[in-house]
N, C-alpha and C positions, 0 to 999 in steps of 0.2 A: 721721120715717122711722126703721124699725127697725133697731136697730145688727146688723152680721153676729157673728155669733161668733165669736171668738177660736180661731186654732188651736192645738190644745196641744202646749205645749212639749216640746221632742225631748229625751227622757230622757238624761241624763250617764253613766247605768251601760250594762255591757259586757250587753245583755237577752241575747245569746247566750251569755256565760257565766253569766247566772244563771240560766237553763234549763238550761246543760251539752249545749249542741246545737251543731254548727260552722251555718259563717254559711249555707250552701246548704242547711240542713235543710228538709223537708218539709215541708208543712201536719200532714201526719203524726205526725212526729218533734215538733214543737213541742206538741198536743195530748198525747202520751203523756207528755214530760218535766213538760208542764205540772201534769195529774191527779195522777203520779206523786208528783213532789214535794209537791204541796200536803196526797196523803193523808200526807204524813212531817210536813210545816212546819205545817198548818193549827192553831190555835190549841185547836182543841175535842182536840188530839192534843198538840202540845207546849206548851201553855198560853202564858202571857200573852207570855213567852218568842220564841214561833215567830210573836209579830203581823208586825212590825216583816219580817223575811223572806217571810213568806205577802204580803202587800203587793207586794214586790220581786218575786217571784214572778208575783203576776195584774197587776202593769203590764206587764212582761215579756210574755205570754199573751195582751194587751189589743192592743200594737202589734205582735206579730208574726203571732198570726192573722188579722189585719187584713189584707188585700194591701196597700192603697195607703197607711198609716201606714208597712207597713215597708218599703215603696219610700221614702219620704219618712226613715226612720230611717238605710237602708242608703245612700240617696244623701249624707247628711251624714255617716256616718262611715265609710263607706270601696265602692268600685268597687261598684257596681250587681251582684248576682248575678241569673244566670237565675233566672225564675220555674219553681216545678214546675209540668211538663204533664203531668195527668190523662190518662189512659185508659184507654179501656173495659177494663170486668172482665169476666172470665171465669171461672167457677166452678172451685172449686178441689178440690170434693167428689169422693168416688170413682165409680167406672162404676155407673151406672142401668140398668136393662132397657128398650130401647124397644118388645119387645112384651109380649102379655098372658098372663101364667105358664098353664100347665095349672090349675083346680079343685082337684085335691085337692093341689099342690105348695106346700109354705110359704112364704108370701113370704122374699125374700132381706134378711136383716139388714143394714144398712150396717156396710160396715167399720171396725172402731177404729181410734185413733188408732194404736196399735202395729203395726197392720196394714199400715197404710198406708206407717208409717215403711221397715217389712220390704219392702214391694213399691216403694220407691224406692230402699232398697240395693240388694235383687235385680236390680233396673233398671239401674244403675251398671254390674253385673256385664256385661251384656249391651250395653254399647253401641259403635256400630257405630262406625268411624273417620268416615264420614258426619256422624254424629250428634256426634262429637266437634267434628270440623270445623264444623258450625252452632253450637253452643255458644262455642267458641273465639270468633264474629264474634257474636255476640246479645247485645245491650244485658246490662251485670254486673245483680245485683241490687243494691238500696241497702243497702250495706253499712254505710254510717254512719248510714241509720236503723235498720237493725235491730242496730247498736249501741244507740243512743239504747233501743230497746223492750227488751233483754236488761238494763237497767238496772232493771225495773223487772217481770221474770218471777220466778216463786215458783223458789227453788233447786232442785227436782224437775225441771221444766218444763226448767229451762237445764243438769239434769245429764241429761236425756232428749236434747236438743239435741245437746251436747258427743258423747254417744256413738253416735248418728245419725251425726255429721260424722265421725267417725274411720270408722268401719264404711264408709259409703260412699269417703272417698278411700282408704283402704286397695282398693277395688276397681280404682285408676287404675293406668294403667301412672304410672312415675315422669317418663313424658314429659307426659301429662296432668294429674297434679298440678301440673305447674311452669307450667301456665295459671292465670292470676287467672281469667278470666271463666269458666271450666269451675266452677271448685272454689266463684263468687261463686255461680254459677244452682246448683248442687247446694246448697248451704247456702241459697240463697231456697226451693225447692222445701219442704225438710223444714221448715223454717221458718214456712211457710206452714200447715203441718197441724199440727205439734205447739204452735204459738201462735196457733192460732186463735181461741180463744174468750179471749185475752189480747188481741187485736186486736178482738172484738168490745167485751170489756168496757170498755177504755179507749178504745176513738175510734167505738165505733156501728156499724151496721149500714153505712151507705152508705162512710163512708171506710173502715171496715175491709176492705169489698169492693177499693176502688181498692187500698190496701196489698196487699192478698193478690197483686192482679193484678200490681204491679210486682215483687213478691217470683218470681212463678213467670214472669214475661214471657221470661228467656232458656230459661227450661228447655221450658217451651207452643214456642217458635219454632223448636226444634231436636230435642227426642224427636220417634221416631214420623214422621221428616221425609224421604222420600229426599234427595238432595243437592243437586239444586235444585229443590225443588217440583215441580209437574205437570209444567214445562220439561225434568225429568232426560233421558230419550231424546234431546230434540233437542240437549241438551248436549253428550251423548255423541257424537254425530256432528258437529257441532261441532269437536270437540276433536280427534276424528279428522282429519276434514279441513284443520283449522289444523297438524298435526303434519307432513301429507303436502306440505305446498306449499313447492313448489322455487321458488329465487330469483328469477326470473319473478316467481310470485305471491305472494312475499314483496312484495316493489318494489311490485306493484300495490296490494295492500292498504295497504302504509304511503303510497301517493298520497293514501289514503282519511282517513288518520289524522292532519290538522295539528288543532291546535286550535281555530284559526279555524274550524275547518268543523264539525267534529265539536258546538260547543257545549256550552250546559250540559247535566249529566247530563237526561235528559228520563224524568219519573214520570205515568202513566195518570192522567186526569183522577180518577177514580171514587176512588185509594186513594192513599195516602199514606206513604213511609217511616217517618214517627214514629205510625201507627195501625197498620200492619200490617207484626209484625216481621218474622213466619216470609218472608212474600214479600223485606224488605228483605235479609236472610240467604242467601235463593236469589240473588237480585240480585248480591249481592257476593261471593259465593262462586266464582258462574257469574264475574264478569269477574275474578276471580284467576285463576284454573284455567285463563281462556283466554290472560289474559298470559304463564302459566309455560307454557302449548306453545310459545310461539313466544321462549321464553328466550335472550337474543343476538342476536335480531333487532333493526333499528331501532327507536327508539320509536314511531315514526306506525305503523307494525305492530302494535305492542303496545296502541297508545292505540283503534285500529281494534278488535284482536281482544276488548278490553274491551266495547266498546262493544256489538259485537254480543251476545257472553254476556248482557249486562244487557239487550238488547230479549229477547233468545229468554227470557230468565228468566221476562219482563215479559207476551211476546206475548199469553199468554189475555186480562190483565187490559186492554191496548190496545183502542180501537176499532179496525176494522180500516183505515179510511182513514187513519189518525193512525200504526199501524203502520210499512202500506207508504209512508208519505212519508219515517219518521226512517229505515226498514230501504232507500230505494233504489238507496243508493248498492253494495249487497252483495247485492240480492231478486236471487231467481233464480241465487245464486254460492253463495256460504256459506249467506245465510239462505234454504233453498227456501222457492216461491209457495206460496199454499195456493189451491185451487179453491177459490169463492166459490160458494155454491148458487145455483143458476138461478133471475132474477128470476120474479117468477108473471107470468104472461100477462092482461091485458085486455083483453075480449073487448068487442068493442062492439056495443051495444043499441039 
């Protein structure tokens, strides 16, 4: 009978300090620190000198690109960290034509990289308290990996970056720079176009796509966004109505809002708050805005007027049965019916 093979032994050195990565770093982050270093350590570069570290180095790169080695790594020296979750990319290139130019018109050159930088300052300049507001709640960018990837940009590239970032927060009031998560997505944003092909070169086409996409996921979830997604109108009304209701219907509503009843938050089969941010953003945006109408009301008031904001946020993405079961206790109050189209007729033969 064939013997199994031996599992190897769990490394004694600190592998996340000898990448210079903290311990929650990416798949990402790990692949960059890795290449990075080994073009400084590799031995064909610092000779016979850099063996003995380039070693430390790719054992380092061996158990941590690994999943389940560095589960097995992380379990013995210290509390299990989340694993990174992947998500869809979304292109990060500038606007495309979707129809067919006139004949004799030139095609449109893509924009450069300085161009691009200019049209996400200019963008800062314009943004809405809306848009601020969505940014303020949208997942940060990975700040500590794109720490980890500035270690290893040509000093052009990261004095192109440095002055990107001043120029755009100089466009903030002094109230929106004192957000982290505003000031994280504007710095993943430029991030994303002036280190692009520094993300291509060191981790490839497919994870460089996932990077790009986690760099811009707050800023995608919130430009260009009204304030709660297709929901906004019924918000608004909403909000009106939650403002107008006298004591009476205060009391009724927080009848509606014990916890026991209300349950857990409830998400549409079809989508998911960790795939689809901009929707999670309206989501929670809408159940703040309705807790602060009814500011000094009981909580079962406020836990109720939550509640609703987060279905109306939600209602496109509901089936409509699944809707009006979690919406009944409020259909036809706060949340109006909607006419259902008239079943087709069968006709018999």
């Amino acid at each position: 009978m064939q013997a199994m093979p031996a599992r190897p032994a769990i490394p004694a050195d600190d592998l996340y300090a000898t990448l210079g990565v903290p311990d929650d770093a990416s798949p990402e982050a790990i692949e960059i620190a890795w290449r990075g270093l080994l073009r400084r350590h590799h031995p064909d570069v610092a000779g016979d000198d850099g063996l003995a570290l380039a070693k430390r180095i790719n054992v380092a790169h061996d158990w941590l690109a690994d999943r389940a080695l560095r589960r097995r790594y992380d379990d013995t020296r210290r509390p299990p960290t989340p694993p990174w979750a992947g998500a869809r990319w979304r292109p990060t290139t500038g606007p495309t034509d979707a129809g067919s130019e006139p004949p004799r018109r030139r095609p449109r050159r893509p924009p450069t990289m300085a161009e691009r930088v200019d049209g996400v300052v200019q963008r800062v300049h314009r943004l809405s308290r809306d848009e601020l507001d969505r940014l303020a709640l949208a997942e940060p960018a990975p700040i500590a990996f794109l720490a980890t990837l500035r270690r290893f940009v040509a000093p052009d590239l990261a004095a192109t970056l440095d002055d990107a970032g001043r120029r755009a927060l100089a466009a903030l009031s002094r109230a929106a720079r004192a957000r982290p998560a505003i000031r994280d997505a504007i710095e993943g944003e430029l991030a994303s176009i002036v280190l692009a092909e520094t993300l291509l070169d060191l981790l490839g086409d497919a994870a460089a796509e996932r990077a790009s996409e986690r760099l811009t996921r707050g800023w995608d979830a919130a430009v260009g966004k009204p304030r709660y997604g297709p929901a906004t109108e019924a918000l608004q009304v909403l909000l009106a109505d939650l403002a107008a209701l006298d004591a009476t219907g205060v009391a009724a509503l927080a009848a509606t809002g014990g916890r026991d009843r209300l349950g857990p938050t409830p998400w549409p089969e079809a989508v998911s708050p960790d795939d689809d941010e901009a929707l999670r953003v309206s989501s929670e945006l809408a159940a703040m805005d309705a807790t602060d109408a009814l500011a000094g009301a009981p909580l079962g008031a406020q836990r109720a007027a939550a509640r609703i904001g987060h279905l109306l946020a939600l209602r496109h993405a509901f089936a409509a049965v699944a809707f009006e079961r979690l919406a009944a206790p409020w259909l036809g109050g706060l949340i109006p019916t909607l006419a259902r189209p008239p079943r087709p007729i069968r006709r018999r033969t």
